[in-house]
BATORKOL-516708 format. One record per residue (C-alpha): residue in three letters; chain; x, y, z. Coordinates in steps of 0.2 Angstrom, whole numbers, plus 5000, padded with zeros to 4 digits. Layout:
{"ALA","A",{X,Y,Z}}
...
//
This chain:
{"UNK","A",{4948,4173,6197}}
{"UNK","A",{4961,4166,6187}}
{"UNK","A",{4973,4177,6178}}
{"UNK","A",{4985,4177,6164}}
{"UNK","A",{5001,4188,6164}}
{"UNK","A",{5014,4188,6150}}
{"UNK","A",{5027,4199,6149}}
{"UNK","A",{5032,4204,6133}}
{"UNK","A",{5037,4224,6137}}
{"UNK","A",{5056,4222,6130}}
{"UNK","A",{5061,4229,6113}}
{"UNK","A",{5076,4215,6107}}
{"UNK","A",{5090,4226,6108}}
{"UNK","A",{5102,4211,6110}}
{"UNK","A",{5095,4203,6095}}
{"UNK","A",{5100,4216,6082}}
{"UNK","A",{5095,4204,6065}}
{"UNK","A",{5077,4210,6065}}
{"UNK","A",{5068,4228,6065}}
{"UNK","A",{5054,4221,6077}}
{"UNK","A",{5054,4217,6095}}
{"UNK","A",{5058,4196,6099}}
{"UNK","A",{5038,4195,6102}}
{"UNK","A",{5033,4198,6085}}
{"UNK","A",{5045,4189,6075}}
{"UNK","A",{5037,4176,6067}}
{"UNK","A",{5042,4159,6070}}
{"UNK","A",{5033,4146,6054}}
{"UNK","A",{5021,4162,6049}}
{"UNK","A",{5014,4167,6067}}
{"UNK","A",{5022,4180,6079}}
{"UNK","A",{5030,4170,6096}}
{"UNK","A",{5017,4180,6105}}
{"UNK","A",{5003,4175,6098}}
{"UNK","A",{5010,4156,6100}}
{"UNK","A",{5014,4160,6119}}
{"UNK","A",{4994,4169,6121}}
{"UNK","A",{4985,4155,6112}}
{"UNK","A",{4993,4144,6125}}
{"UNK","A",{4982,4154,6139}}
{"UNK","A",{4968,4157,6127}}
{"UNK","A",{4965,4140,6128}}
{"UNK","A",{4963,4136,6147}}
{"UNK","A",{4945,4139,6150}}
{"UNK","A",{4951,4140,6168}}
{"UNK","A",{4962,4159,6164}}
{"UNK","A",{4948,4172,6164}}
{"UNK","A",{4958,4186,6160}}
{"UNK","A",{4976,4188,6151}}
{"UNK","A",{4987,4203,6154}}
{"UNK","A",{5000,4207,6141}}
{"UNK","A",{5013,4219,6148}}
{"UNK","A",{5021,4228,6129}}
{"UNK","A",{5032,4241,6127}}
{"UNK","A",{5022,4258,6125}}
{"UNK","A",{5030,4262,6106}}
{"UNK","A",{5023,4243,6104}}
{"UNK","A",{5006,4243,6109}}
{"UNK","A",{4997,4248,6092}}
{"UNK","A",{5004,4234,6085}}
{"UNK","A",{5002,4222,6097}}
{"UNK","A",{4984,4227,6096}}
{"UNK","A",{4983,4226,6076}}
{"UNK","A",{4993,4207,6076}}
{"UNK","A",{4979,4201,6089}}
{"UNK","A",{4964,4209,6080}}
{"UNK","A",{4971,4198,6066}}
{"UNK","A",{4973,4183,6074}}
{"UNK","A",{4961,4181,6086}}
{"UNK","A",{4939,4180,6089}}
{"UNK","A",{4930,4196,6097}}
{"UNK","A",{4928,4183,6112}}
{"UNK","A",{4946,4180,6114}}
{"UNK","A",{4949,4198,6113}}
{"UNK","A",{4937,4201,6125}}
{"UNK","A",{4950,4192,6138}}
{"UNK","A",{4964,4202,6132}}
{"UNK","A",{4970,4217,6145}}
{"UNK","A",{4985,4227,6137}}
{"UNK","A",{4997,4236,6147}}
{"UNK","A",{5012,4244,6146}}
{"UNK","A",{5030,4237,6148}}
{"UNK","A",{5040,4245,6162}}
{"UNK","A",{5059,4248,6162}}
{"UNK","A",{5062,4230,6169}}
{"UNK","A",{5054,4214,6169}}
{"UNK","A",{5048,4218,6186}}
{"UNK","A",{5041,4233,6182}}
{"UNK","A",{5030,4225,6167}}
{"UNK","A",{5021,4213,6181}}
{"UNK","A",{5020,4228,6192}}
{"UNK","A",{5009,4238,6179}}
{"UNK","A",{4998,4221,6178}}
{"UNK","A",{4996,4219,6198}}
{"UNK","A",{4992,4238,6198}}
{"UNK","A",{4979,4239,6183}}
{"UNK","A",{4971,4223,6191}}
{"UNK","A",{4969,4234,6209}}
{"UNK","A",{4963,4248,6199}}
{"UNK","A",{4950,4239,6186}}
{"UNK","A",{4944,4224,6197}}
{"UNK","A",{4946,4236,6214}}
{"UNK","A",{4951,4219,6221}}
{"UNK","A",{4959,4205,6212}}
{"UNK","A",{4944,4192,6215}}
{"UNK","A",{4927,4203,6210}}
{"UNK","A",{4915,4188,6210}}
{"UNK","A",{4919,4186,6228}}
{"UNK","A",{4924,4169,6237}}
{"UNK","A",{4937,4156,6229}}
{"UNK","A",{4956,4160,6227}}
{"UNK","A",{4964,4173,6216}}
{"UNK","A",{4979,4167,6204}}
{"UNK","A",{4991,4174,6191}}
{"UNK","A",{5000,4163,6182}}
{"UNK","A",{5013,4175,6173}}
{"UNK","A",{5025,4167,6159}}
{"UNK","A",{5040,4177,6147}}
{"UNK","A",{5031,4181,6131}}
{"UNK","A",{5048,4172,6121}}
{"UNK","A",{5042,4154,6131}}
{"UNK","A",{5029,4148,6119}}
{"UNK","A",{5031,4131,6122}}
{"UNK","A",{5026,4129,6140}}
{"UNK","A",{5012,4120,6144}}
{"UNK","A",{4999,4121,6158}}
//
């Protein structure tokens, strides 16, 4: 089992020209978000994509995905909330993996893998 992990539980603070977190600012019409998810929506190989968002955030993440993306890709989605630090955010994805999946590899055999990625890195490539 292949999964996803981006972190995307900060608010902006620093970046004090916008009312909105740095995720959702839209960058030629789309949120940086949905840039940085679409790269993982797009490896077939990633079977399930954790989004770590701050808990004042997560309606409207869920509304700006519901927008932009198929039932099926939705369906790959797992929404969680930020923590206090970076770290914290990839902890509440480790944990909720533990608690869904009851192990991180449910289909047995084969390796487990995360690959976790900055939501404000939208152009990496994998």
């Amino acid at each position: 089992m292949i999964y996803g992990a981006i972190l995307a539980g900060g608010v902006g603070s620093r970046m004090k020209t916008h009312s909105i977190p740095k995720q959702f600012v839209s960058l030629c019409g789309t949120p940086i978000i949905n840039i940085t998810l679409r790269k993982f929506l797009n490896n077939p190989q990633i079977d399930i994509i954790y989004i770590a968002v701050h808990p004042d955030w997560i309606e409207y993440a869920k509304n700006i995905f519901a927008e932009s993306f198929s039932e099926s890709e939705i369906s790959r989605l797992r929404i969680v909330s930020g923590g206090k630090e970076r770290i914290d955010s990839f902890s509440n994805i480790v944990d909720d993996i533990y608690k869904k999946f009851s192990s991180p590899n449910p289909t047995g055999g084969g390796k487990t893998m995360m690959i976790s990625l900055y939501a404000m890195i939208p152009c990496a490539r994998f």
